[in-house]
VOBAVEX-466476 format. One line per 5 residues: number of its first residue (from 1); for each residue x, y, z of C-alpha. Coordinates in pm, 1 decimal. Example, Ala and Ser with C-alpha at 12.3 -4.5 7.8 and 13.67 -1.06 7.14 Angstrom:
BEGIN
1	1230.0/-450.0/780.0 ~ 1367.0/-106.0/714.0
//
This chain:
BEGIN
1	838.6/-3995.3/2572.7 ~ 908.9/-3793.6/2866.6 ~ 1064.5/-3403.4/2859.5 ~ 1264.5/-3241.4/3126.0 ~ 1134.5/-2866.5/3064.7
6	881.1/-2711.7/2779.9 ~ 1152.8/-2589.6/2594.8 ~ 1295.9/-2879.3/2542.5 ~ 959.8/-3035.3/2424.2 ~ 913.5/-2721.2/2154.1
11	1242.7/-2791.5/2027.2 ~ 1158.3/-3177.8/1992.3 ~ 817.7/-3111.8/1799.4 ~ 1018.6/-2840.7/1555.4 ~ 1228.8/-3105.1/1477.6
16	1000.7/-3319.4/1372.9 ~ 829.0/-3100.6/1134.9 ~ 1125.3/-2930.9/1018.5 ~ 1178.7/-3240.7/919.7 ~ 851.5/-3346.1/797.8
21	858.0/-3034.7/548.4 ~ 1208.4/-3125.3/405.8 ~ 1130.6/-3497.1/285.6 ~ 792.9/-3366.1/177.2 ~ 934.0/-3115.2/-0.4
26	1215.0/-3327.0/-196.0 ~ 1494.0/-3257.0/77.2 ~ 1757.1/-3439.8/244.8 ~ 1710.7/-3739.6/-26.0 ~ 1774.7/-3502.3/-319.8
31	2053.8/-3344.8/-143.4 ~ 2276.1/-3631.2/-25.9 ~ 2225.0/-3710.5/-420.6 ~ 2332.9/-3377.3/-536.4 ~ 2630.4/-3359.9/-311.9
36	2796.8/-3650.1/-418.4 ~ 2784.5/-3518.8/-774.1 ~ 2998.2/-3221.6/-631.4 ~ 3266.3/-3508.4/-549.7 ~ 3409.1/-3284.7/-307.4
41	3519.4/-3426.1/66.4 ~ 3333.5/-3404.1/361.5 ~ 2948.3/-3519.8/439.4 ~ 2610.0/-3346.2/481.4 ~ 2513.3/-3218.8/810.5
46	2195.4/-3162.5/970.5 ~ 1971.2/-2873.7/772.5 ~ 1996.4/-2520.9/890.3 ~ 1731.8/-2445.2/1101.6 ~ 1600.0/-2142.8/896.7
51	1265.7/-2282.9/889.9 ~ 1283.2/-2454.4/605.9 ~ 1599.1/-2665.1/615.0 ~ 1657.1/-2492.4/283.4 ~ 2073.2/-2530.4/346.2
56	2275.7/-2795.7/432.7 ~ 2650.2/-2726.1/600.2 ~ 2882.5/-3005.8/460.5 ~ 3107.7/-3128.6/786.7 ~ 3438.9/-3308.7/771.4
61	3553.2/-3099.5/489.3 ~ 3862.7/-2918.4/379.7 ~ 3660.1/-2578.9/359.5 ~ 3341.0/-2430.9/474.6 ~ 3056.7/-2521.0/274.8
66	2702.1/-2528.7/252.0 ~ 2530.8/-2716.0/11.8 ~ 2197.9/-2493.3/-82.3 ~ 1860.3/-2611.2/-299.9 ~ 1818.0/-2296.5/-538.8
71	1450.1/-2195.5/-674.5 ~ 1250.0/-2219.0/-936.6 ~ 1497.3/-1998.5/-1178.9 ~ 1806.6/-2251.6/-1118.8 ~ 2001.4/-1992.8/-901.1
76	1989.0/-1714.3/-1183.7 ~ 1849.8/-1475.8/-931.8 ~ 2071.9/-1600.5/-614.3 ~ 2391.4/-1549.4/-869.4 ~ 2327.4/-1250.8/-988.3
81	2244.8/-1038.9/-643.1 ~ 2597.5/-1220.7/-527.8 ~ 2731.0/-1082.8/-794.2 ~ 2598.6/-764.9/-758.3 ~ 2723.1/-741.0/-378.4
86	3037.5/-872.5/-447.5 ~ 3160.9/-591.0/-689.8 ~ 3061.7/-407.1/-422.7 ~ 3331.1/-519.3/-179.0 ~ 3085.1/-796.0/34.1
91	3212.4/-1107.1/156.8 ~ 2990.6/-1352.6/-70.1 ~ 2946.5/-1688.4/-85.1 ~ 3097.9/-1884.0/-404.2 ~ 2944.4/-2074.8/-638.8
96	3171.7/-2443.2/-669.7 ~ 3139.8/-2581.1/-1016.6 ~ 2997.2/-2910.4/-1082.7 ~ 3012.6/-3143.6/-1345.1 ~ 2789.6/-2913.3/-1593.6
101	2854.0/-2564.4/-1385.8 ~ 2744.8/-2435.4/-1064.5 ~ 2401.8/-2615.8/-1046.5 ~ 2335.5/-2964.7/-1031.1 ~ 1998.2/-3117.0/-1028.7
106	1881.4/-3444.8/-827.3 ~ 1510.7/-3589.2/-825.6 ~ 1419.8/-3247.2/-1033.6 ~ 1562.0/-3022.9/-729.7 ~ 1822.7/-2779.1/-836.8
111	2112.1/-2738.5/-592.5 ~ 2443.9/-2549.0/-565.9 ~ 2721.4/-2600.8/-340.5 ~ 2901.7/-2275.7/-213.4 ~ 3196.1/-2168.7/-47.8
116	3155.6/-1988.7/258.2 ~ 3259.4/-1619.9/309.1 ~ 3585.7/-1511.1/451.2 ~ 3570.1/-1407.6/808.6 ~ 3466.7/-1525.8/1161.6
121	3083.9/-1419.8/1351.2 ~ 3195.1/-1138.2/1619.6 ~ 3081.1/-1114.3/1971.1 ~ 2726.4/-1047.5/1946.7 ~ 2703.6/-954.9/2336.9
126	2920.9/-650.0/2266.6 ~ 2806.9/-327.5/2223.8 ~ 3054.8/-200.9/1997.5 ~ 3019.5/-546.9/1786.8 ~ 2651.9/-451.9/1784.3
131	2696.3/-85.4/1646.0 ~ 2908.4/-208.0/1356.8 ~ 2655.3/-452.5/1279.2 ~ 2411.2/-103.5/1223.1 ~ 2625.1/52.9/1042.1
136	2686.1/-253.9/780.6 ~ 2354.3/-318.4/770.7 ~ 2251.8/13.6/666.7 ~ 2545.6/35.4/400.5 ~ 2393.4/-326.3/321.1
141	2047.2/-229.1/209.9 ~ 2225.6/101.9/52.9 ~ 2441.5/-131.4/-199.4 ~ 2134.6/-381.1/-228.4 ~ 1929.6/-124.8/-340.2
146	2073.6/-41.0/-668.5 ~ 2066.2/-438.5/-758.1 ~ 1878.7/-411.8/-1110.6 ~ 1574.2/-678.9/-1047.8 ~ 1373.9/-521.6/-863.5
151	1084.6/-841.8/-848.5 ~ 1073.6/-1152.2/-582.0 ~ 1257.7/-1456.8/-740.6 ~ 1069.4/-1723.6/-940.8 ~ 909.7/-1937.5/-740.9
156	894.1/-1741.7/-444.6 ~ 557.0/-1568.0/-326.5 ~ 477.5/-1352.2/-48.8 ~ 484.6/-1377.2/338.1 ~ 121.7/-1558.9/317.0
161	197.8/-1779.0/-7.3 ~ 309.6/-2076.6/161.1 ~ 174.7/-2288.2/-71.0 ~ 376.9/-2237.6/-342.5 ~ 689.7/-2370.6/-169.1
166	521.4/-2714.0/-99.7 ~ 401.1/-2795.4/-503.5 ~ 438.7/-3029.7/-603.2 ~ 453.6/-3196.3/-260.7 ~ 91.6/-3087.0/-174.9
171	-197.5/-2873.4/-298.1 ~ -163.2/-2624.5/-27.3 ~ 39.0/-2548.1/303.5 ~ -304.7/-2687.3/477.9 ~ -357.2/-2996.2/292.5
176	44.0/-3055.2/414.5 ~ -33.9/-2966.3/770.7 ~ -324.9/-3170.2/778.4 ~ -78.5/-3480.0/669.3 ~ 102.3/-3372.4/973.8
181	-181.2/-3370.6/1191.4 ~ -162.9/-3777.4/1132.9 ~ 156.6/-3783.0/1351.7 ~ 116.1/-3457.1/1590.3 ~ -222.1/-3328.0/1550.5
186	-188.6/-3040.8/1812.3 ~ 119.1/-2909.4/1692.6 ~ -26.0/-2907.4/1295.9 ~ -342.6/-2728.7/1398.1 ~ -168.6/-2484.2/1643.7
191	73.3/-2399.3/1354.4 ~ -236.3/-2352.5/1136.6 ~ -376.1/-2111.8/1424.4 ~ -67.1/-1954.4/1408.9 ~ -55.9/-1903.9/1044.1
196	-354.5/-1729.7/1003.0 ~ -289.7/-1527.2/1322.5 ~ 10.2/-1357.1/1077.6 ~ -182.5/-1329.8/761.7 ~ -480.8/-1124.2/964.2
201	-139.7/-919.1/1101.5 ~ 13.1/-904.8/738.4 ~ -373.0/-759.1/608.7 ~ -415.3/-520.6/867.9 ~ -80.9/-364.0/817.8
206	-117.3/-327.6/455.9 ~ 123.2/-602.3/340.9 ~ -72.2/-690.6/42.5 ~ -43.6/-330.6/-101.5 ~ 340.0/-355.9/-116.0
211	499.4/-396.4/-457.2 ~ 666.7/-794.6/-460.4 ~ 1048.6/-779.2/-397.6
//
């Protein structure tokens, strides 16, 4: 295969192992299975790329949606803190009710399928646009602040603990990058370079000290 520019040959390899990661990690399978359950119009689009493909926008629909695998706890934690912001006058995204509530579980993967927040993105080259986007960040982390767990969420570690997200897939984040090596072996062992590249940053800085949030 031949590439016009670099770029264009990074954004082919991320593909490929953002992809990699979600079927390893019970992904796109689960989900199509999950959404149908919903029995709401519209079809799955391509997973966000948020480095995980975590989220999956629904496309065709009568409503914006995103269709969202939840953690270990079943979405208790993701509930509550949209709860919590809510009261607090933020535009939140809305749990849709399935069949047995707001989660619904396919191949053992908990999902929930929510309805996006009112509003449209503003014009991120503006200045203006940019110092509102301070200010509601800071009254952001103000309201988040007082949100009453005050602990990560089950099932999800630290910066470095990247292999707890791929269990049961694979022992460790290595052993899974290793099984990518079989298909592109330099981009597997220059992610594993890069890896370890952050977790000497994370030490040095004193990352390891902090109390888990």
């Amino acid at each position: 295969m031949a590439w016009e520019t670099t770029n264009e040959k990074c954004r082919w390899h991320t593909r490929r192992y953002s992809g990699f990661v979600d079927d390893a990690c019970g992904g796109t399978a689960a989900a199509a299975e999950a959404f149908a359950r919903f029995g709401v119009p519209g079809a799955l689009g391509q997973p966000c790329a948020d480095g995980w493909s975590a989220r999956w926008p629904v496309t065709g629909g009568e409503r914006p949606l995103t269709l969202v695998r939840l953690g270990d706890d079943g979405g208790a934690w993701l509930f509550a803190v949209t709860r919590h912001m809510s009261a607090r006058g933020w535009p939140v995204e809305t749990p849709l009710n399935g069949p047995g509530g707001p989660v619904v579980t396919a191949q053992g993967v908990p999902f929930a399928l929510l309805q996006g927040a009112a509003g449209e993105p503003g014009d991120r080259r503006s200045r203006a646009h940019q110092h509102v986007r301070g200010r509601l960040l800071a009254r952001f982390h103000r309201d988040a602040a007082s949100f009453a767990e005050r602990e990560q969420r089950l099932g999800f570690g630290r910066a470095w603990e990247l292999d707890l997200f791929v269990r049961p897939r694979a022992d460790s984040f290595n052993a899974l990058l290793a099984e990518f090596a079989a298909e592109q072996r330099d981009l597997a062992w220059a992610l594993r370079r890069e890896r370890y590249r952050n977790l000497r940053e994370l030490a040095r800085m004193g990352y390891g000290r902090a109390t888990r949030r």
